[in-house]
PDB file of N, CA, C and O in Angstrom:
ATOM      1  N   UNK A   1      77.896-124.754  65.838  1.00  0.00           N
ATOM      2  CA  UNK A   1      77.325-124.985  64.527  1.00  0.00           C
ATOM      3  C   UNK A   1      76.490-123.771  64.123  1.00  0.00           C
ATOM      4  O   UNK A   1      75.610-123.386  64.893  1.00  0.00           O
ATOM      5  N   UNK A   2      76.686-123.214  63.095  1.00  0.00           N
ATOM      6  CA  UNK A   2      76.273-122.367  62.070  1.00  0.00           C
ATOM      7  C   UNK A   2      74.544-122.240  62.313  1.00  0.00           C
ATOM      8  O   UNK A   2      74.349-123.435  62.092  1.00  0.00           O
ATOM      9  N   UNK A   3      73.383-121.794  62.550  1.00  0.00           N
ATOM     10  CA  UNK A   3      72.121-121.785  61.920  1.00  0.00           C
ATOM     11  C   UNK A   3      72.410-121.453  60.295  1.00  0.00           C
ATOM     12  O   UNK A   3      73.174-120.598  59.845  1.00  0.00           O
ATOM     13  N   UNK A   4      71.496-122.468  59.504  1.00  0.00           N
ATOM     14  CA  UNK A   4      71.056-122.701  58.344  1.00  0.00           C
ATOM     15  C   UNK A   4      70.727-121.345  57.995  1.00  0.00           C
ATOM     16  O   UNK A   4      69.800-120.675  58.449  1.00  0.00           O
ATOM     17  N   UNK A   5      71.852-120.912  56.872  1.00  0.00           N
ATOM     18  CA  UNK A   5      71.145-119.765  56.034  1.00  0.00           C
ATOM     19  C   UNK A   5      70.284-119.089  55.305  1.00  0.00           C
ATOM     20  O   UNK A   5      70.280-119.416  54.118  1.00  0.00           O
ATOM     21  N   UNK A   6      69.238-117.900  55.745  1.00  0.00           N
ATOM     22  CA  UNK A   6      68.167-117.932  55.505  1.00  0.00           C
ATOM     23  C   UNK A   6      68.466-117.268  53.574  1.00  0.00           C
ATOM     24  O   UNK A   6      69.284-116.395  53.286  1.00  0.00           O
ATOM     25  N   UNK A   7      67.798-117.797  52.838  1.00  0.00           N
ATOM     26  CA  UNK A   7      67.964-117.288  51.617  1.00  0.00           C
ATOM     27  C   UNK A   7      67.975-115.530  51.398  1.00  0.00           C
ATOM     28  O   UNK A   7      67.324-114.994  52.295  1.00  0.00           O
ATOM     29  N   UNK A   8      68.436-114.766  50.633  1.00  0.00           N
ATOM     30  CA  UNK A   8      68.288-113.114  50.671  1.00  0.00           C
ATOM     31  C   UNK A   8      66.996-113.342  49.505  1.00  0.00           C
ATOM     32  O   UNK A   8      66.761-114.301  48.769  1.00  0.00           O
ATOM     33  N   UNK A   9      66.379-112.201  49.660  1.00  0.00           N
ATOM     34  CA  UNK A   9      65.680-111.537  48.513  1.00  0.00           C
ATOM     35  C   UNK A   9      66.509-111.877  46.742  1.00  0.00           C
ATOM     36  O   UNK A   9      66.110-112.391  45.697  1.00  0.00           O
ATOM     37  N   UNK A  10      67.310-111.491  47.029  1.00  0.00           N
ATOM     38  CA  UNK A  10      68.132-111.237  45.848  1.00  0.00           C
ATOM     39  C   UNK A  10      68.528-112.817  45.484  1.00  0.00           C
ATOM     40  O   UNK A  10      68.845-113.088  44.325  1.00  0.00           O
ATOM     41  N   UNK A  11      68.496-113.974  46.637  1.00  0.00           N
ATOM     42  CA  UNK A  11      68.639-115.234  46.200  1.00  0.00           C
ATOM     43  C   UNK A  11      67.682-115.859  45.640  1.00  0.00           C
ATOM     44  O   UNK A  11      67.892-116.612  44.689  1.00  0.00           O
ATOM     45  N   UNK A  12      66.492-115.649  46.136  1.00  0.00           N
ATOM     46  CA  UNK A  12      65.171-115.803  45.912  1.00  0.00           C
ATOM     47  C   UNK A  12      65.037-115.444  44.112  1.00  0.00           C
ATOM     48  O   UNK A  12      64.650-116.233  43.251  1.00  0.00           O
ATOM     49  N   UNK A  13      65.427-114.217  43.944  1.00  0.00           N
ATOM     50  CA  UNK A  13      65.133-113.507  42.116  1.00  0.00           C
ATOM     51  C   UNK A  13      66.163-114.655  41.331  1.00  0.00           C
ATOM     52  O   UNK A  13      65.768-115.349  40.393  1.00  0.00           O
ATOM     53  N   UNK A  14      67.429-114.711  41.847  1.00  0.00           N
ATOM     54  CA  UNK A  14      68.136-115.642  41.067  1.00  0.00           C
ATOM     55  C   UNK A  14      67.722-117.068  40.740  1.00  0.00           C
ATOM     56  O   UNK A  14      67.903-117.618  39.654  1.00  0.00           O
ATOM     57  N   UNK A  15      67.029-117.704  42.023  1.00  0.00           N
ATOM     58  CA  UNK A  15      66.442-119.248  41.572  1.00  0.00           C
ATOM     59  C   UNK A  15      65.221-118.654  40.897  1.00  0.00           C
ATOM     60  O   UNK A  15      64.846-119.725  40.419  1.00  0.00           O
ATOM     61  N   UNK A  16      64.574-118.043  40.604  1.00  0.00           N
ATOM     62  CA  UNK A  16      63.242-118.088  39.928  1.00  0.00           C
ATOM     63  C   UNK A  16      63.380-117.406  38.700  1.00  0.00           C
ATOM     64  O   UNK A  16      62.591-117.350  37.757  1.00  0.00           O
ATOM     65  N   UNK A  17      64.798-116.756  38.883  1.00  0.00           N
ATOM     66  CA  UNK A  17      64.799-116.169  37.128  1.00  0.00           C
ATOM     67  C   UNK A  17      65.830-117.644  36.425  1.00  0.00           C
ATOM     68  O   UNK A  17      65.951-117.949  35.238  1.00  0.00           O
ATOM     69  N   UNK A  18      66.241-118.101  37.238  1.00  0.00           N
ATOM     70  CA  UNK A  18      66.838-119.334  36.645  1.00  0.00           C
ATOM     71  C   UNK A  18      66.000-120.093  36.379  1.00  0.00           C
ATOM     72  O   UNK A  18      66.258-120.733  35.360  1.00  0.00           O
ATOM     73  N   UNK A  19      64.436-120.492  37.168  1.00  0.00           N
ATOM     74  CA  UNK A  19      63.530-121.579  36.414  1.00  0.00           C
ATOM     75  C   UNK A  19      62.893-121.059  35.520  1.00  0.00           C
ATOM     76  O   UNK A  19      62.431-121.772  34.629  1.00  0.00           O
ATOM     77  N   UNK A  20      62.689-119.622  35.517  1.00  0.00           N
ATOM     78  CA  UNK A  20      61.910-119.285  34.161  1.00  0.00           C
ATOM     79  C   UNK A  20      63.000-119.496  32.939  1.00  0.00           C
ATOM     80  O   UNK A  20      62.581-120.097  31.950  1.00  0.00           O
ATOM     81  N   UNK A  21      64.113-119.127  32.939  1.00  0.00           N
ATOM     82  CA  UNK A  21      65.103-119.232  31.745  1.00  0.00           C
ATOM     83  C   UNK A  21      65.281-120.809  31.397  1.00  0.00           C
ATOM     84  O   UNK A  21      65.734-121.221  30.330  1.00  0.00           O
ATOM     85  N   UNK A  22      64.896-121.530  32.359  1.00  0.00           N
ATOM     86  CA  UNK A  22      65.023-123.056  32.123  1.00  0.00           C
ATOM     87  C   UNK A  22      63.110-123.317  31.049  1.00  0.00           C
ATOM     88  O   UNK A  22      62.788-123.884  30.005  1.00  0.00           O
ATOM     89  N   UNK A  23      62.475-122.623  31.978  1.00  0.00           N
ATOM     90  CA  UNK A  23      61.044-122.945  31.144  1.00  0.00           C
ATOM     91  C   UNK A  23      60.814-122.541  30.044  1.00  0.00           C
ATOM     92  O   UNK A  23      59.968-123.120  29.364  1.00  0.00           O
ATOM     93  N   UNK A  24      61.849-120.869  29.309  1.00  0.00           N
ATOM     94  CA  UNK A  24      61.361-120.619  28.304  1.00  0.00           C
ATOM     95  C   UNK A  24      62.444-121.057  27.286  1.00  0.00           C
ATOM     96  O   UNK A  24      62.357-120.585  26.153  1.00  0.00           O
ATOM     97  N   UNK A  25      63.555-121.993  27.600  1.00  0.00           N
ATOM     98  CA  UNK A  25      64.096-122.758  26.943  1.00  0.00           C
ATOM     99  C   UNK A  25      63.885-123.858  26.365  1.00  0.00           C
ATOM    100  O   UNK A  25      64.375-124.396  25.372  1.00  0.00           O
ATOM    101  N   UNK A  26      62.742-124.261  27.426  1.00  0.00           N
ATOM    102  CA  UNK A  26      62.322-125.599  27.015  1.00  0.00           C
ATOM    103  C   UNK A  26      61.029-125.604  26.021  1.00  0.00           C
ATOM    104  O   UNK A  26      60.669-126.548  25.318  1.00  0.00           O
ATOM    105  N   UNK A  27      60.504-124.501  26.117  1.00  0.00           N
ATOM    106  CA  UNK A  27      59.558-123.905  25.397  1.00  0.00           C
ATOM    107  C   UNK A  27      59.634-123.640  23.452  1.00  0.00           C
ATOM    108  O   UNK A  27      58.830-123.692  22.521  1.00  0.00           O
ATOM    109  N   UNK A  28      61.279-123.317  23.652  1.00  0.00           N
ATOM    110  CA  UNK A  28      61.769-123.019  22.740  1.00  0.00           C
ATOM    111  C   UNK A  28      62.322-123.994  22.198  1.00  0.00           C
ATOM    112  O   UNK A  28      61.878-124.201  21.068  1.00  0.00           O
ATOM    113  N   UNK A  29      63.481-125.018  22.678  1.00  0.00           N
ATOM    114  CA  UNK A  29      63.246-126.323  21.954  1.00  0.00           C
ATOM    115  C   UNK A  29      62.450-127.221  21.064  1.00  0.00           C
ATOM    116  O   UNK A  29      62.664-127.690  19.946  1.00  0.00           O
ATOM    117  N   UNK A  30      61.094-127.344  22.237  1.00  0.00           N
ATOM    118  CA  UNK A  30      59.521-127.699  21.365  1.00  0.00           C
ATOM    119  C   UNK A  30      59.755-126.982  20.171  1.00  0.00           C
ATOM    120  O   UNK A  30      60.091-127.584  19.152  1.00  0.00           O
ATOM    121  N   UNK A  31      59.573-125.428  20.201  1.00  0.00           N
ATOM    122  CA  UNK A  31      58.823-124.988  18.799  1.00  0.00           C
ATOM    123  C   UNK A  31      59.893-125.315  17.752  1.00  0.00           C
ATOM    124  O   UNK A  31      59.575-125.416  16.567  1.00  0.00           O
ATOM    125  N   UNK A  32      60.913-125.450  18.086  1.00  0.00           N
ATOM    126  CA  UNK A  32      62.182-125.636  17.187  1.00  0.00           C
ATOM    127  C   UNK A  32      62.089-126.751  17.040  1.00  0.00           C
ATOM    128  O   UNK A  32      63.016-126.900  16.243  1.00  0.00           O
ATOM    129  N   UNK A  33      61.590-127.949  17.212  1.00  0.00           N
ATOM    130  CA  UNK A  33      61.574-129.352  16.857  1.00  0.00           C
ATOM    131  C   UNK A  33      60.252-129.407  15.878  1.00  0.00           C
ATOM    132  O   UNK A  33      59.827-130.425  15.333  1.00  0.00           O
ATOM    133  N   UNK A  34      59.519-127.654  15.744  1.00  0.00           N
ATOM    134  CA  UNK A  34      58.568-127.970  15.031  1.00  0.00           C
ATOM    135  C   UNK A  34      58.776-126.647  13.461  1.00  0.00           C
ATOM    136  O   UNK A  34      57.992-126.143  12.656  1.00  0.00           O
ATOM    137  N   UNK A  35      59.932-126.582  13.657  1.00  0.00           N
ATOM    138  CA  UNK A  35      60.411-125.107  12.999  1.00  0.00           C
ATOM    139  C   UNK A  35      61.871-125.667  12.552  1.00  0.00           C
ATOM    140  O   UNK A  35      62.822-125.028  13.003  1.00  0.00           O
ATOM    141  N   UNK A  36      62.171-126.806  11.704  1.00  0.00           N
ATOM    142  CA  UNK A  36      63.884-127.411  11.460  1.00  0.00           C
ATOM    143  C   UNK A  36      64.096-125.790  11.108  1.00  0.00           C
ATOM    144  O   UNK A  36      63.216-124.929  11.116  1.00  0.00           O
ATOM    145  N   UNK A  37      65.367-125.637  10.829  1.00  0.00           N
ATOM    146  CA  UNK A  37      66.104-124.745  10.417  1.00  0.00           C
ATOM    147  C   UNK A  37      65.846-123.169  10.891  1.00  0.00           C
ATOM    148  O   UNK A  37      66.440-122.191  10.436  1.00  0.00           O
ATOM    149  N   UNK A  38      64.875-123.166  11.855  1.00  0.00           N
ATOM    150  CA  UNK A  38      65.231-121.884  12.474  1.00  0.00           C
ATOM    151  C   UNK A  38      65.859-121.646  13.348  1.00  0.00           C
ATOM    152  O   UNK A  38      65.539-122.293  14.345  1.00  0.00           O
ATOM    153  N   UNK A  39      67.067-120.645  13.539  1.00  0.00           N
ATOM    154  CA  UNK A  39      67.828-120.895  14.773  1.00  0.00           C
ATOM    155  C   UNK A  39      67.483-120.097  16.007  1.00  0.00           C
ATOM    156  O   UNK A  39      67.182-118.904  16.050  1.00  0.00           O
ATOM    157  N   UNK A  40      67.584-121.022  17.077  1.00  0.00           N
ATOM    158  CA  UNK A  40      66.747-120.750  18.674  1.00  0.00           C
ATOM    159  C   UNK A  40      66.947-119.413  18.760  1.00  0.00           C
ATOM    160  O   UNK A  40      65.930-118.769  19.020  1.00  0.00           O
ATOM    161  N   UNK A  41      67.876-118.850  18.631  1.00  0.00           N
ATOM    162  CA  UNK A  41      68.006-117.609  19.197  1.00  0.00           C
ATOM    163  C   UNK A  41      67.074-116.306  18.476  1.00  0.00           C
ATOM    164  O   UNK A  41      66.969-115.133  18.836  1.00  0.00           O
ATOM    165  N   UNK A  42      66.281-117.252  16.981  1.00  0.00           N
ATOM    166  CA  UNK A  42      65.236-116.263  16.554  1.00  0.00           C
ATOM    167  C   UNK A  42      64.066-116.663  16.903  1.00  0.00           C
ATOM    168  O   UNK A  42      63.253-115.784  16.616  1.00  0.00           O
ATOM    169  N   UNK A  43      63.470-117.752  17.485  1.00  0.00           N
ATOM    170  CA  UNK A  43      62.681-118.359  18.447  1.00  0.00           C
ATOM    171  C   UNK A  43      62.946-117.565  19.357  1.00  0.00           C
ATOM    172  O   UNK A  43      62.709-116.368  19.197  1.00  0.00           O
ATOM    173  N   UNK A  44      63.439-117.991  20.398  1.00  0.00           N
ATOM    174  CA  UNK A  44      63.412-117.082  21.613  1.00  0.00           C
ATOM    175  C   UNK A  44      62.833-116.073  21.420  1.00  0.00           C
ATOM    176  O   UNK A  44      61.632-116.144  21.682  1.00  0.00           O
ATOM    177  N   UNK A  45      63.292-114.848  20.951  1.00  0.00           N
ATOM    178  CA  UNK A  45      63.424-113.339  20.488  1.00  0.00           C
ATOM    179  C   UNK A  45      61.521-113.939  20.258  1.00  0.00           C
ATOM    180  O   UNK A  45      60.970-114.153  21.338  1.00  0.00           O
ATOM    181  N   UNK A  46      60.794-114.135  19.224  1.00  0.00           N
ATOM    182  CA  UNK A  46      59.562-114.325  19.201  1.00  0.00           C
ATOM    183  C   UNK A  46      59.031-114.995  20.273  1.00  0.00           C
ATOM    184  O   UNK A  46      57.825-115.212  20.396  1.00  0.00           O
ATOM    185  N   UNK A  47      59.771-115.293  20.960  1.00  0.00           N
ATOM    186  CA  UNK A  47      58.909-116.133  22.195  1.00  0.00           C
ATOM    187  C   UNK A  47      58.604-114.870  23.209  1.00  0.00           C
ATOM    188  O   UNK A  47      57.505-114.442  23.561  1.00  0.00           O
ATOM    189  N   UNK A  48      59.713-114.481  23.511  1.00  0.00           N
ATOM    190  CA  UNK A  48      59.728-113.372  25.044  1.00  0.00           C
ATOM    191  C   UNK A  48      59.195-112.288  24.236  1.00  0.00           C
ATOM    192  O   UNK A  48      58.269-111.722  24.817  1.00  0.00           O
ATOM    193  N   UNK A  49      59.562-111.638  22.684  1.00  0.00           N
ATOM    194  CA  UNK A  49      58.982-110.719  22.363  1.00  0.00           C
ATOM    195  C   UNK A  49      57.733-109.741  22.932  1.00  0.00           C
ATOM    196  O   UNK A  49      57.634-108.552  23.236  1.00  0.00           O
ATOM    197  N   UNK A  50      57.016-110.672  22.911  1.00  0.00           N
ATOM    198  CA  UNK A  50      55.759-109.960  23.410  1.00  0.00           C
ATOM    199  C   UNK A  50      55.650-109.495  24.932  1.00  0.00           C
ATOM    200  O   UNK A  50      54.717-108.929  25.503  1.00  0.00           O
ATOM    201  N   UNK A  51      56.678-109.837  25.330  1.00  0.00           N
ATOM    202  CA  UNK A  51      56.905-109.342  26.574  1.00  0.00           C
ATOM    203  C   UNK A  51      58.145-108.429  27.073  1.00  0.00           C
ATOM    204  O   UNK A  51      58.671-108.805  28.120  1.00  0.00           O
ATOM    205  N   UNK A  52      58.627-107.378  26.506  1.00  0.00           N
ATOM    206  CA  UNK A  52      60.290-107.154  26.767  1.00  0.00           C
ATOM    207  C   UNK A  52      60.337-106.755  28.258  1.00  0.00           C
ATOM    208  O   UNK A  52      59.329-106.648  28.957  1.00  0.00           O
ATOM    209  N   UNK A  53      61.365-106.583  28.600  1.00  0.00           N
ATOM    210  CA  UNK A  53      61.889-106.337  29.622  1.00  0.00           C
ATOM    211  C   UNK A  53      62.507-107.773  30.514  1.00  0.00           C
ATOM    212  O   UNK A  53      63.197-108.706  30.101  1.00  0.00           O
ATOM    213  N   UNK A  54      61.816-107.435  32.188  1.00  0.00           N
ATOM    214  CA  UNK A  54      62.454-108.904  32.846  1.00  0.00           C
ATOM    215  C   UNK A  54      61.597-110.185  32.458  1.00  0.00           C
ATOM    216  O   UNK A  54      60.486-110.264  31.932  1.00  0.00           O
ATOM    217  N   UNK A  55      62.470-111.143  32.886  1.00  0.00           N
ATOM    218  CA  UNK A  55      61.916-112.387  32.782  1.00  0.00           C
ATOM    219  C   UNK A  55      60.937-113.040  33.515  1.00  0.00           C
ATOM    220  O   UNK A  55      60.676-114.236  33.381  1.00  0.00           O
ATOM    221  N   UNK A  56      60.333-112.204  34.367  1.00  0.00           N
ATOM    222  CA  UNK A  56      59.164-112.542  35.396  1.00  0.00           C
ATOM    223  C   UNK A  56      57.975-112.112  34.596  1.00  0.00           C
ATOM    224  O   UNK A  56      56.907-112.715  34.488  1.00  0.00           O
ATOM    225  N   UNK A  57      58.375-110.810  33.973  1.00  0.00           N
ATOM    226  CA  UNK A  57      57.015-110.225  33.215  1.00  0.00           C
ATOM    227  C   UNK A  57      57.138-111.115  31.522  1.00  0.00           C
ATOM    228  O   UNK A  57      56.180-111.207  30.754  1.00  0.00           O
ATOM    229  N   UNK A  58      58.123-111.516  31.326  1.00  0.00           N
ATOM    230  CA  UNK A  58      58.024-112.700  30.239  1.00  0.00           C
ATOM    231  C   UNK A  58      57.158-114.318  30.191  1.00  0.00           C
ATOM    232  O   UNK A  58      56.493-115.057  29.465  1.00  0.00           O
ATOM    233  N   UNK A  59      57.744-114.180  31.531  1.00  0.00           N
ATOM    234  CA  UNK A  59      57.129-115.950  32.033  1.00  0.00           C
ATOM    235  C   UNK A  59      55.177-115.813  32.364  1.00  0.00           C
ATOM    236  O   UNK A  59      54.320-116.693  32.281  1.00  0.00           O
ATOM    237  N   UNK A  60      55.041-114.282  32.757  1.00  0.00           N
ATOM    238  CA  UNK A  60      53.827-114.649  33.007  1.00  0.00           C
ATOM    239  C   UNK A  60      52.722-113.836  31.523  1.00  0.00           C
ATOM    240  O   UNK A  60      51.510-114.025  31.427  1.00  0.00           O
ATOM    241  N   UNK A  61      53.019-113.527  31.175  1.00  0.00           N
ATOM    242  CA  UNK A  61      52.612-113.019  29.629  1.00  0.00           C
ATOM    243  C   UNK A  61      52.752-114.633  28.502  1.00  0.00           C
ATOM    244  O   UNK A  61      51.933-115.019  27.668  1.00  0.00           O
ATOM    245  N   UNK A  62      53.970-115.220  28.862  1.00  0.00           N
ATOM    246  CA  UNK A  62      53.856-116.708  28.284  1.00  0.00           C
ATOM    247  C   UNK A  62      52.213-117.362  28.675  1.00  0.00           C
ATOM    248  O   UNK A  62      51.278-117.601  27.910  1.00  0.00           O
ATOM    249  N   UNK A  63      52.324-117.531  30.237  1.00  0.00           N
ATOM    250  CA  UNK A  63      51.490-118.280  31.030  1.00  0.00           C
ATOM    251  C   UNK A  63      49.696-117.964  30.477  1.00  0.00           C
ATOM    252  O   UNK A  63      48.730-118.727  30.448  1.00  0.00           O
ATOM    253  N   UNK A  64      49.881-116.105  29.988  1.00  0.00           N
ATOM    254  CA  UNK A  64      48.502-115.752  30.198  1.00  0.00           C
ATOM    255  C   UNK A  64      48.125-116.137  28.781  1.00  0.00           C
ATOM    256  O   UNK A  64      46.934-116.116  28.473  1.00  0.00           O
ATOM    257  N   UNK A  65      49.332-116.594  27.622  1.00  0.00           N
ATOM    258  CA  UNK A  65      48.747-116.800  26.385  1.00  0.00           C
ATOM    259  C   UNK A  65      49.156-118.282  25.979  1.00  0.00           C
ATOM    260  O   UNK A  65      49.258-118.476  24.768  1.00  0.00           O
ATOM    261  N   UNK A  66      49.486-119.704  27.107  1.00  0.00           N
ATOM    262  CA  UNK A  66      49.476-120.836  26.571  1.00  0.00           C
ATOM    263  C   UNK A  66      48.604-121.696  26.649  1.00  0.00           C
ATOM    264  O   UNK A  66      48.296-122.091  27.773  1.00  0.00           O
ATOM    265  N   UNK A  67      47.999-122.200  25.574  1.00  0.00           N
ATOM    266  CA  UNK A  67      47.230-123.221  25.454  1.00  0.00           C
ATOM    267  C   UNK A  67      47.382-124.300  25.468  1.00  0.00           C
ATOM    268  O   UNK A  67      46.593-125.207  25.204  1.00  0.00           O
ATOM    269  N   UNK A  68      49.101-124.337  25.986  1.00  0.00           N
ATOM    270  CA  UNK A  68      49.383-126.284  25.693  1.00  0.00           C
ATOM    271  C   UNK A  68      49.243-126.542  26.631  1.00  0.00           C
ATOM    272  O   UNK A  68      48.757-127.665  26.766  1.00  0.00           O
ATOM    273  N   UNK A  69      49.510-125.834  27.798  1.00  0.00           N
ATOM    274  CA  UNK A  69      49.438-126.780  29.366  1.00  0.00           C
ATOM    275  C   UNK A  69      51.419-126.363  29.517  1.00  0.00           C
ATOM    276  O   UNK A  69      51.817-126.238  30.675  1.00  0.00           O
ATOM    277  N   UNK A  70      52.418-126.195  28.440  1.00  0.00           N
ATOM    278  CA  UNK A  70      53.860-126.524  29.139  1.00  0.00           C
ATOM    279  C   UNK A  70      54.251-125.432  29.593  1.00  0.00           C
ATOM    280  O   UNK A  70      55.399-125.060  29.352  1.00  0.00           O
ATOM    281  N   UNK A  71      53.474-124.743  30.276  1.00  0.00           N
ATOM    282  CA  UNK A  71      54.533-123.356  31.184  1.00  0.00           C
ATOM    283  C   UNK A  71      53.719-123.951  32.929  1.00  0.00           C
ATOM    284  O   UNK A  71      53.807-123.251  33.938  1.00  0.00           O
ATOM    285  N   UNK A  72      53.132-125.059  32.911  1.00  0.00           N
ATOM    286  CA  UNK A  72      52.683-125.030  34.513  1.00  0.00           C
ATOM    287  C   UNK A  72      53.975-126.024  34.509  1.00  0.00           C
ATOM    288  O   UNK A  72      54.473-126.800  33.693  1.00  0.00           O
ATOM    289  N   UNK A  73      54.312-125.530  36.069  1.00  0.00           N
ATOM    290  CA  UNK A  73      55.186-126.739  36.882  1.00  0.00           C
ATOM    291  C   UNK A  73      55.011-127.755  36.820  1.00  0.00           C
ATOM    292  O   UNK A  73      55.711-128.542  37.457  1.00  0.00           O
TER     293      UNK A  73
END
């Protein structure tokens, strides 16, 4: 029997850039349930804006400017 595979580095970036893309989706939904007729994909773009590049330095630039409480786990 096999020992249990230890995750790579590179597996590690993929699950956590996958929960941030799940968090700033869900992020984006909200404001769009508060924004009819704008379409997500110009949400988004103002959401991560202030942060370009990767999605780690997006998620925590979200974190350092939310006041609702919905970017904690």
């Amino acid at each position: 029997m096999k020992p249990p595979r230890t995750p790579t580095l590179e597996d590690r970036i993929k699950d956590i850039r996958g929960e941030i893309d799940a968090i700033i989706a869900s992020r984006v939904e909200a404001i769009a349930k508060q924004s009819p007729g704008v379409p997500a994909g110009v949400i988004r773009n103002l959401v991560i804006a202030r942060a370009p590049g990767c999605s780690c330095a997006q998620y925590l630039e979200l974190c350092r400017n939310d006041q609702s409480g919905m970017l904690q786990p």
